[in-house]
VMD Tcl script that builds the backbone (N, CA, C; Angstrom):
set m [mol new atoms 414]
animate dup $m
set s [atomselect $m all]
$s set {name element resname resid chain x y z} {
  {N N UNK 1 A 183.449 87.259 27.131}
  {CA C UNK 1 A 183.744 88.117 28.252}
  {C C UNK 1 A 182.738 89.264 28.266}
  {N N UNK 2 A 182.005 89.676 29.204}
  {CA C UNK 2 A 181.710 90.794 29.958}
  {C C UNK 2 A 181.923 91.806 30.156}
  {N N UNK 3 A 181.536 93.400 29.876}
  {CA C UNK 3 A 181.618 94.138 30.234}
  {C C UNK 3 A 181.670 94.646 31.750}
  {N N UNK 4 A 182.861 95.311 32.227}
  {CA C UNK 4 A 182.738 95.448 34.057}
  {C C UNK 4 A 181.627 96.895 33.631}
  {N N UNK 5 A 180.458 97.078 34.638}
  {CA C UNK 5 A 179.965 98.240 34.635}
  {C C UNK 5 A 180.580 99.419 35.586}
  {N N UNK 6 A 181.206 100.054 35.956}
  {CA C UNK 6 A 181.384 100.910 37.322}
  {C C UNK 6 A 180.221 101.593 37.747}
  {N N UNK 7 A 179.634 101.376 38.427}
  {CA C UNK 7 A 178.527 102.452 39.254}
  {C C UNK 7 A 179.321 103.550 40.261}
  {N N UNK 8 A 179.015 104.471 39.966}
  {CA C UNK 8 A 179.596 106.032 40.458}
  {C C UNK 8 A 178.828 106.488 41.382}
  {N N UNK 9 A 177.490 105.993 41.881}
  {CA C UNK 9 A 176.862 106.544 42.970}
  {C C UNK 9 A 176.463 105.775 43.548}
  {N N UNK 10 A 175.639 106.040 44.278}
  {CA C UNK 10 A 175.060 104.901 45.438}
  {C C UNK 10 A 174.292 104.218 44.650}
  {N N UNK 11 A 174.301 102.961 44.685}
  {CA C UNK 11 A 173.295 101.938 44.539}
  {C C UNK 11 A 172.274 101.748 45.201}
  {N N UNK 12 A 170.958 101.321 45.096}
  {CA C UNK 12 A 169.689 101.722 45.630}
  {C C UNK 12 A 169.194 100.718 44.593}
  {N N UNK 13 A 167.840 100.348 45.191}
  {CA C UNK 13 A 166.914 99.502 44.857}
  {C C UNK 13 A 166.696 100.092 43.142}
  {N N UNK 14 A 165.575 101.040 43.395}
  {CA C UNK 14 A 165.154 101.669 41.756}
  {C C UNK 14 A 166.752 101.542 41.052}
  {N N UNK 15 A 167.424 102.166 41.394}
  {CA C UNK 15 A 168.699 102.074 40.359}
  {C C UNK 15 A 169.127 100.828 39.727}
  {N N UNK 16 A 169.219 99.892 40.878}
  {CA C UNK 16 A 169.696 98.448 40.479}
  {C C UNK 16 A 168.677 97.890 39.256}
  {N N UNK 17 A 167.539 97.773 39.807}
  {CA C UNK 17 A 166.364 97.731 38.496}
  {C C UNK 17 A 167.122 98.396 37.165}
  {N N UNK 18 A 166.715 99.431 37.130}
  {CA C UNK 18 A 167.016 100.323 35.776}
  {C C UNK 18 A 168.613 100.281 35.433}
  {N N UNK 19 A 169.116 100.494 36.284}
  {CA C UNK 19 A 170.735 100.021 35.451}
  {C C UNK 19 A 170.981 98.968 35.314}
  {N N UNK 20 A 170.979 97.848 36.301}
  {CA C UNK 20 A 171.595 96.583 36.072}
  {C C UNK 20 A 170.448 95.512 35.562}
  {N N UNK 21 A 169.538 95.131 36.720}
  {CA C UNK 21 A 168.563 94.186 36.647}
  {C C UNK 21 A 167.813 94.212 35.038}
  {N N UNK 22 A 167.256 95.345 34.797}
  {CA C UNK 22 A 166.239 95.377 32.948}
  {C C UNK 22 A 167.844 95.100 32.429}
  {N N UNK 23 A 168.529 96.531 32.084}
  {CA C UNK 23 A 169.733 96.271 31.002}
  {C C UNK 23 A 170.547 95.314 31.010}
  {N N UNK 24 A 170.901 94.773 32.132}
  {CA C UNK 24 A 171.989 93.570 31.874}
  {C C UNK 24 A 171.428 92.390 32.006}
  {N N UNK 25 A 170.595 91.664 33.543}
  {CA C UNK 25 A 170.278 90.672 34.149}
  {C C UNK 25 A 169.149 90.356 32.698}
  {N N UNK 26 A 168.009 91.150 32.821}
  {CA C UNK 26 A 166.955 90.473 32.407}
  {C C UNK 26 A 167.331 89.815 30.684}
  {N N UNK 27 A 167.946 90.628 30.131}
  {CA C UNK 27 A 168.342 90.112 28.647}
  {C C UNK 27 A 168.795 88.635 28.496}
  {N N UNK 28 A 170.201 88.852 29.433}
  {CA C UNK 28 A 170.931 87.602 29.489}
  {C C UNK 28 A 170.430 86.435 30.149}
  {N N UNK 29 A 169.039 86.383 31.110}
  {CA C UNK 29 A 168.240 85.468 31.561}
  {C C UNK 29 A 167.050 85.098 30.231}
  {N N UNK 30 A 166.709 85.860 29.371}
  {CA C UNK 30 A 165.319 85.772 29.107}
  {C C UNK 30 A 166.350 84.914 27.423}
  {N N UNK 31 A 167.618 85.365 27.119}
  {CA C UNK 31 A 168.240 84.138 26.412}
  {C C UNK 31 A 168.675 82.577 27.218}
  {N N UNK 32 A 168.215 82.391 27.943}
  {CA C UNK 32 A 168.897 81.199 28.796}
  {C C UNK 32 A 167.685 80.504 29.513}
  {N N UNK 33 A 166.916 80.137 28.679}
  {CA C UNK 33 A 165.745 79.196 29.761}
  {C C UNK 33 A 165.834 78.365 30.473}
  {N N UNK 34 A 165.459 78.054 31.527}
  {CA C UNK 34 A 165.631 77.689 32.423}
  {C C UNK 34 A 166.953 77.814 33.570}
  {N N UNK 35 A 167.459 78.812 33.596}
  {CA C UNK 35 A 168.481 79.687 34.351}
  {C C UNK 35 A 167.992 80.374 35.712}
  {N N UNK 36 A 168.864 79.950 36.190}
  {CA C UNK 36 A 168.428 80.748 37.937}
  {C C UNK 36 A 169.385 81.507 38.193}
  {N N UNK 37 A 168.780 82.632 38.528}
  {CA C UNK 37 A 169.503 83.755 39.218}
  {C C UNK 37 A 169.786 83.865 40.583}
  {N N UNK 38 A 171.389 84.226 40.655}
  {CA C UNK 38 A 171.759 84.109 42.461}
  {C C UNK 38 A 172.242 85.756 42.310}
  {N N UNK 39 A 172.051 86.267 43.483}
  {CA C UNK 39 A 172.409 87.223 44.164}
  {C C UNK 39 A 172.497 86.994 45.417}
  {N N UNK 40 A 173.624 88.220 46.210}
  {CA C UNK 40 A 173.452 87.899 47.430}
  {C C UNK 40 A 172.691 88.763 48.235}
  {N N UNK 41 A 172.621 88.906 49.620}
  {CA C UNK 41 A 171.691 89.573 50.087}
  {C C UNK 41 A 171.994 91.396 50.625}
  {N N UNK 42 A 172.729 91.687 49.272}
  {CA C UNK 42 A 173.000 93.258 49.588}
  {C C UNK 42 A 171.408 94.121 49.928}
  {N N UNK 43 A 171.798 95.444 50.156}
  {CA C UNK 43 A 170.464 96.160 50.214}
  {C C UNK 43 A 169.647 96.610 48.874}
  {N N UNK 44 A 170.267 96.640 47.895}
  {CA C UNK 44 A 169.819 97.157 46.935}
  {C C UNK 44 A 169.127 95.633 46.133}
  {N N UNK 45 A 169.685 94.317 46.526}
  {CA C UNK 45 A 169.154 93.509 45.970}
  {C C UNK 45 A 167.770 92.824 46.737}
  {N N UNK 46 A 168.160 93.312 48.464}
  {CA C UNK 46 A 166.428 92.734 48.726}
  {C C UNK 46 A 165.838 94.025 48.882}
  {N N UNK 47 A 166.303 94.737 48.033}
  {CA C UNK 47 A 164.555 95.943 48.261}
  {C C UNK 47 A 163.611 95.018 47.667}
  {N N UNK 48 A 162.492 95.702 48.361}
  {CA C UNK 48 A 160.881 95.139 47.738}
  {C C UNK 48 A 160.756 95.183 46.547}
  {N N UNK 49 A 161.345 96.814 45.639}
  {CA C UNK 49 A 160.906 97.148 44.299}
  {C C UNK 49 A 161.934 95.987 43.196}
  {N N UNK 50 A 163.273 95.541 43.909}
  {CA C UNK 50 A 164.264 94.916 43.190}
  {C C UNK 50 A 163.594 93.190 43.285}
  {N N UNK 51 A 162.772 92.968 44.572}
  {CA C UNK 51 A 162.207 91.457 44.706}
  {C C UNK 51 A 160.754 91.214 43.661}
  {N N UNK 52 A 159.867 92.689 43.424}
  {CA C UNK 52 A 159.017 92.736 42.842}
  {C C UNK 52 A 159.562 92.126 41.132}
  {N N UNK 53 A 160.372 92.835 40.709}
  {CA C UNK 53 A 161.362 92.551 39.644}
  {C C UNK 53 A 161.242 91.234 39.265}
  {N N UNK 54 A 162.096 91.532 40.613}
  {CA C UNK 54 A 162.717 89.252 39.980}
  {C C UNK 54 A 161.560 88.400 40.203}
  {N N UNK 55 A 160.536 88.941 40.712}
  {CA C UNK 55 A 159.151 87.656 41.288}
  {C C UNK 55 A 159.141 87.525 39.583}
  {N N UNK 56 A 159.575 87.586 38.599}
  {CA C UNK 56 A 159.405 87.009 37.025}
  {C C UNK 56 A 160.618 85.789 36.530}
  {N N UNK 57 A 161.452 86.197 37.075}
  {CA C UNK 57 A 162.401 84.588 37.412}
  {C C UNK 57 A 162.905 83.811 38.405}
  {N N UNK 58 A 163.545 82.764 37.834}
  {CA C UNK 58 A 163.530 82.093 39.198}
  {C C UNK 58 A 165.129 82.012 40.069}
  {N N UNK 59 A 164.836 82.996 41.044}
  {CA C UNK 59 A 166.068 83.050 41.741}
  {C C UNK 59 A 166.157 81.825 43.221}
  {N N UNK 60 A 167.584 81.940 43.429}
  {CA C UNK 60 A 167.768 81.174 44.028}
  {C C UNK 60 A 168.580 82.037 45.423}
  {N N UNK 61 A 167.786 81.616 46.556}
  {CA C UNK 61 A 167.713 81.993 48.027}
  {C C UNK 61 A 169.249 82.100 48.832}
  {N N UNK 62 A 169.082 83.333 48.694}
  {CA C UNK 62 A 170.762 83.704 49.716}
  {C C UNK 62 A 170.307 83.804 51.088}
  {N N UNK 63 A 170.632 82.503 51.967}
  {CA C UNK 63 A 170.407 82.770 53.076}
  {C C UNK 63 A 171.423 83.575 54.067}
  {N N UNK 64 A 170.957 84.386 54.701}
  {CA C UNK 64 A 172.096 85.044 55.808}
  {C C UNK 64 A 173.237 83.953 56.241}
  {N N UNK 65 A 174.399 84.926 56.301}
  {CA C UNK 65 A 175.453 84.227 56.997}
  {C C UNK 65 A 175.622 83.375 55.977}
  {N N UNK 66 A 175.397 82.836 54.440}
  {CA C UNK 66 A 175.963 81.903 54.054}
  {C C UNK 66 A 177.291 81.746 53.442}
  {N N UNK 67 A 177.618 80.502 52.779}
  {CA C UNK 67 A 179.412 80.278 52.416}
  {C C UNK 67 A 179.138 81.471 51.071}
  {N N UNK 68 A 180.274 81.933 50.837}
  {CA C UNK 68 A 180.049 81.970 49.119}
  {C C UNK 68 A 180.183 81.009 48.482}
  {N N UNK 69 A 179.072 80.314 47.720}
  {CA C UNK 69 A 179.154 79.530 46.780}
  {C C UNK 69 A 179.148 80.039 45.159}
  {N N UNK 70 A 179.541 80.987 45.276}
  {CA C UNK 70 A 179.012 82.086 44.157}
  {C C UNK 70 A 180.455 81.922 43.084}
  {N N UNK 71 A 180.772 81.385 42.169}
  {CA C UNK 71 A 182.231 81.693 41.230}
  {C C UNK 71 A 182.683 82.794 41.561}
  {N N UNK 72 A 181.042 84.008 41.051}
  {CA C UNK 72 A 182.039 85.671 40.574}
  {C C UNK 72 A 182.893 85.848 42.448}
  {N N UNK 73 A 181.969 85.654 43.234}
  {CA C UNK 73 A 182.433 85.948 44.573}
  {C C UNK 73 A 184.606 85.221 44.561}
  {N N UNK 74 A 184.803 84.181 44.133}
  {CA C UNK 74 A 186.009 84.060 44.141}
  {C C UNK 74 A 186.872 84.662 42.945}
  {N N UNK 75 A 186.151 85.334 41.466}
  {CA C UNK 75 A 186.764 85.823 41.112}
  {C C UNK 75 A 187.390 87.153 41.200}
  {N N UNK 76 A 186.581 87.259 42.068}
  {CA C UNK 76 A 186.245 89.583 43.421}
  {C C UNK 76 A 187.899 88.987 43.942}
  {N N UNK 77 A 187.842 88.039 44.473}
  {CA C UNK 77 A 188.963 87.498 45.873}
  {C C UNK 77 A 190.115 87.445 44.963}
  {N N UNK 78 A 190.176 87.325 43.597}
  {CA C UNK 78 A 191.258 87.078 43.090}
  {C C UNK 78 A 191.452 88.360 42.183}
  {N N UNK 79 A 190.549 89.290 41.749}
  {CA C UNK 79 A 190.883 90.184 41.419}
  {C C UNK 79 A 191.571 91.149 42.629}
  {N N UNK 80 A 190.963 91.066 43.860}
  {CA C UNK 80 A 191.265 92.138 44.833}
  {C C UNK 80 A 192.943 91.795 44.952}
  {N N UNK 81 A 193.165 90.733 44.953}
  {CA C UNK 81 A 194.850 90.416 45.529}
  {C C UNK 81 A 195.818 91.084 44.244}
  {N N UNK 82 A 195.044 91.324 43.320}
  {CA C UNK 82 A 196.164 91.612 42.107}
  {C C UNK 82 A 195.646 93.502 42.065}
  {N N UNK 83 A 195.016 94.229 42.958}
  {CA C UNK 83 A 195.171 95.318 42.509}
  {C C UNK 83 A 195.899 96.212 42.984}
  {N N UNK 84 A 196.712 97.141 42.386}
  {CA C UNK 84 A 197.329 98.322 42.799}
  {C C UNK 84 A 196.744 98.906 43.703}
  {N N UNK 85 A 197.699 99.512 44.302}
  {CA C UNK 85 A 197.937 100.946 45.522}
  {C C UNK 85 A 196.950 101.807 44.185}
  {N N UNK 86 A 195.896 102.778 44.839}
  {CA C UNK 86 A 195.546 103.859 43.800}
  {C C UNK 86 A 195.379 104.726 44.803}
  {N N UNK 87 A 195.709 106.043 44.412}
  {CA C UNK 87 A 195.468 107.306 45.275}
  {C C UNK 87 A 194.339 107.957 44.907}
  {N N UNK 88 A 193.489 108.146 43.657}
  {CA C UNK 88 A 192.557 108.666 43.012}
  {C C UNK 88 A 191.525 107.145 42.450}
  {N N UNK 89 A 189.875 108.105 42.704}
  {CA C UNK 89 A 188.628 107.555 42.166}
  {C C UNK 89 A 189.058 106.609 40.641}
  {N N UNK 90 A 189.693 107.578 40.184}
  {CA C UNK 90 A 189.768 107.680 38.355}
  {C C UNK 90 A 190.808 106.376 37.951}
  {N N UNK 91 A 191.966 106.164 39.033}
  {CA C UNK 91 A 193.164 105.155 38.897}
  {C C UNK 91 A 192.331 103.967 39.027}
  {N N UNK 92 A 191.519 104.016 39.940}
  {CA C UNK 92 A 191.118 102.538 40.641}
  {C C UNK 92 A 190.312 102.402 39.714}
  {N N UNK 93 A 189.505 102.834 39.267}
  {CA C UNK 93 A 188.314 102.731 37.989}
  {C C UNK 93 A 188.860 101.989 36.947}
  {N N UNK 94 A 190.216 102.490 36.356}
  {CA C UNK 94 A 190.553 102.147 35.367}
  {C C UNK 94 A 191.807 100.819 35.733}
  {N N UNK 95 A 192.374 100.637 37.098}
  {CA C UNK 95 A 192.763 99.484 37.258}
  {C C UNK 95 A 192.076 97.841 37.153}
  {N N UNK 96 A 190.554 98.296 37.734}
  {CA C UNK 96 A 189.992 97.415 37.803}
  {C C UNK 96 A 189.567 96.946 36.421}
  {N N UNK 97 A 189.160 98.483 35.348}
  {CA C UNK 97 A 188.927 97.826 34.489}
  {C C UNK 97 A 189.946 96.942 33.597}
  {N N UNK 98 A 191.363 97.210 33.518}
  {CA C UNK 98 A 192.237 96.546 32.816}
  {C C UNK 98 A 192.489 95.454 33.862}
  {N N UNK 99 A 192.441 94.979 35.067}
  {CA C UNK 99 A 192.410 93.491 35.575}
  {C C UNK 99 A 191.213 92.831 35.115}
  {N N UNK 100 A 189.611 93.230 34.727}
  {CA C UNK 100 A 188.738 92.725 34.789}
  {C C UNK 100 A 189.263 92.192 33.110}
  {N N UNK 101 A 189.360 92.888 32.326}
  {CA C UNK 101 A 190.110 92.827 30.794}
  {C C UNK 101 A 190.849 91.920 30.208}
  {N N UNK 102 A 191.578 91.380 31.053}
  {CA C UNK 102 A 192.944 90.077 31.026}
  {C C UNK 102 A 192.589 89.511 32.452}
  {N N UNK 103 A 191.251 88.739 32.581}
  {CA C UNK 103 A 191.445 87.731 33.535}
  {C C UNK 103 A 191.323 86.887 32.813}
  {N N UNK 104 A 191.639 86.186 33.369}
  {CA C UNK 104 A 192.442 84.390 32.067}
  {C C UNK 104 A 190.832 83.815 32.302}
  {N N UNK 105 A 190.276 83.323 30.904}
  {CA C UNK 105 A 189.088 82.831 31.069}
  {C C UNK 105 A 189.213 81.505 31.791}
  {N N UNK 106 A 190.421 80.903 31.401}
  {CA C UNK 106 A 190.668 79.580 32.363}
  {C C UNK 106 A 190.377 79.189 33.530}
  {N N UNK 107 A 190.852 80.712 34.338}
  {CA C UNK 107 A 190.285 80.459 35.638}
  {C C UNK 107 A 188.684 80.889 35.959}
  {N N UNK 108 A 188.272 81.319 35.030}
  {CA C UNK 108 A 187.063 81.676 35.176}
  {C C UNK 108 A 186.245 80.300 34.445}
  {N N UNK 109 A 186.481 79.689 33.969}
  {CA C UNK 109 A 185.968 78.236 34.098}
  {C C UNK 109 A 186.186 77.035 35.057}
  {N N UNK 110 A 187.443 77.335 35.530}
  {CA C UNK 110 A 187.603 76.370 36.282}
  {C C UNK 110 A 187.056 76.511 37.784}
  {N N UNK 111 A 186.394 77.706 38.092}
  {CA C UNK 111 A 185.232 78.624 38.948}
  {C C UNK 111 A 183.936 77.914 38.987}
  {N N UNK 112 A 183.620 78.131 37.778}
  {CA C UNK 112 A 182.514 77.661 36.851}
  {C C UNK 112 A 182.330 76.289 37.478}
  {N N UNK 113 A 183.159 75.284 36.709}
  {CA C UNK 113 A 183.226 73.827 37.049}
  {C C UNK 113 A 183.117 73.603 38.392}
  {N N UNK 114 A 183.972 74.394 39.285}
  {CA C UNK 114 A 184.251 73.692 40.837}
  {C C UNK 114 A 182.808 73.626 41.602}
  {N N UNK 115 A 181.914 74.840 40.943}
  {CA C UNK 115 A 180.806 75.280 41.896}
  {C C UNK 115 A 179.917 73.744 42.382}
  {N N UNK 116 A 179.858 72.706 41.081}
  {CA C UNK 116 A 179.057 71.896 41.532}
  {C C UNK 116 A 179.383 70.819 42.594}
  {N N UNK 117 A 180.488 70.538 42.833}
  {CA C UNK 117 A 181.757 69.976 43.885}
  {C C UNK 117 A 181.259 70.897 45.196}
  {N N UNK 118 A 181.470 72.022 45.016}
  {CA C UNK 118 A 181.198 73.514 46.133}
  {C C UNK 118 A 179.730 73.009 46.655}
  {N N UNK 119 A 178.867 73.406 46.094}
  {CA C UNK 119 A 177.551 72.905 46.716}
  {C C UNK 119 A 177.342 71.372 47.215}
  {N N UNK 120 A 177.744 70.398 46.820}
  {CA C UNK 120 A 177.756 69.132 46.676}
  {C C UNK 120 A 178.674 69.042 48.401}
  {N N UNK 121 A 179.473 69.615 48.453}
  {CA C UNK 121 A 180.391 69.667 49.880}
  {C C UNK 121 A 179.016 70.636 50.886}
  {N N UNK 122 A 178.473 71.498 50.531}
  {CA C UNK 122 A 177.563 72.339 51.501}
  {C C UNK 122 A 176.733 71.247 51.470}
  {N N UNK 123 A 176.294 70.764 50.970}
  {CA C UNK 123 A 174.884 70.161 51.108}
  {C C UNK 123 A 175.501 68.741 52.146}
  {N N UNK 124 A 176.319 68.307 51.566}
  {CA C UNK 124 A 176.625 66.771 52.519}
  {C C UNK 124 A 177.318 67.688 53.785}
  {N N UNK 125 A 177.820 68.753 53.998}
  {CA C UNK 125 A 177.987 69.554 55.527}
  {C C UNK 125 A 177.005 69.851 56.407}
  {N N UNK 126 A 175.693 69.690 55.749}
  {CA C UNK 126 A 174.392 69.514 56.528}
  {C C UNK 126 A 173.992 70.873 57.115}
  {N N UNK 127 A 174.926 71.977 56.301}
  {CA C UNK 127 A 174.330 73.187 57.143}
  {C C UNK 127 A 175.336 73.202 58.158}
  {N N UNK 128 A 176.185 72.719 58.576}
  {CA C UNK 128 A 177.152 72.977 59.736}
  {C C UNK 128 A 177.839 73.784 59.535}
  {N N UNK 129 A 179.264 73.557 59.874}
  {CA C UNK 129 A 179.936 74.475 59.586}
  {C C UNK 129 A 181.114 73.961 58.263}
  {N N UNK 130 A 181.765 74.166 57.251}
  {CA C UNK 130 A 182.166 74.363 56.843}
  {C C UNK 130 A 183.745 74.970 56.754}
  {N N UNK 131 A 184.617 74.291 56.716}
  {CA C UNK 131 A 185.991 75.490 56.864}
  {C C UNK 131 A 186.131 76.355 57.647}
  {N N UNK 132 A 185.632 75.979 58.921}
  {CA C UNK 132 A 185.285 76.883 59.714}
  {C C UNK 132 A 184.189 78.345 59.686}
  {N N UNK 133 A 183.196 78.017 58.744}
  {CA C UNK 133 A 182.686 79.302 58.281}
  {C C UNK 133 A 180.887 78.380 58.174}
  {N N UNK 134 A 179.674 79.008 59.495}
  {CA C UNK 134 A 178.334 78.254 59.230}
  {C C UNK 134 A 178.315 78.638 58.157}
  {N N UNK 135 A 177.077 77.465 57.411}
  {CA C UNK 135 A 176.545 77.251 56.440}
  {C C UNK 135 A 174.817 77.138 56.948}
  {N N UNK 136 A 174.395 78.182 56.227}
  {CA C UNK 136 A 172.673 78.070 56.806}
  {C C UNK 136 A 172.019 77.007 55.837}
  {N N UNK 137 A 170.803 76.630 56.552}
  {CA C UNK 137 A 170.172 75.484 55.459}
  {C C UNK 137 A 169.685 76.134 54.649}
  {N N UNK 138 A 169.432 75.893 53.238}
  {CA C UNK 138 A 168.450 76.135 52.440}
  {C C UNK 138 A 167.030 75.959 52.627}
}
mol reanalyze $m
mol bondsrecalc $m
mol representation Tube
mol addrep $m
């Protein structure tokens, strides 16, 4: 299991670099050869300085408008349904961190596993639509 990080300010290109991308991303890629990195297409992940970055591994292309095919993206969907009412910064901080704490690794494999089924359904959908939701081509 993973450490949740909380970021407390705005996220921004340079930041993402120096907090997340060197300290977390690049370690845990540069143990895992041949590993591709997905992100989606927030702002802080297509800045130029954050694409300059990754032009050193090999990521894999979030096209606009696409499905989430992403695990963590359904484990967000399943953390969000289990969190408390919080009135304060400080509650929610620390809710999330004790849901992120006791999520059953089970389902976080069985995430894992489904993804190749998940793509395997996008790809034979031809880019259409999907569950009612387009799917852009790769």
């Amino acid at each position: 299991m993973y450490n949740l990080n909380v970021m407390r300010r705005t996220l921004k290109g340079q930041r993402y670099i120096d907090d997340i991308l060197r300290t977390q991303v690049e370690t845990f890629l540069n143990g895992l050869p041949g590993k591709i990195f997905q992100q989606n297409n927030a702002r802080p992940h297509t800045a130029r300085v954050a694409q300059g970055f990754l032009r050193h591994f090999q990521t894999l292309p979030w096209p606009a408008r696409s499905l989430d095919l992403s695990p963590v993206e359904h484990m967000w969907d399943q953390l969000k349904r289990q969190m408390p009412s919080c009135h304060f910064v400080h509650d929610l901080e620390l809710a999330v961190q004790d849901l992120w704490a006791h999520l059953p690794q089970d389902n976080i494999r069985c995430l894992i596993n489904s993804m190749k089924d998940s793509v395997a359904a996008c790809i034979a959908a031809g880019g259409v639509v999907q569950r009612g939701i387009e799917v852009s081509q790769y």
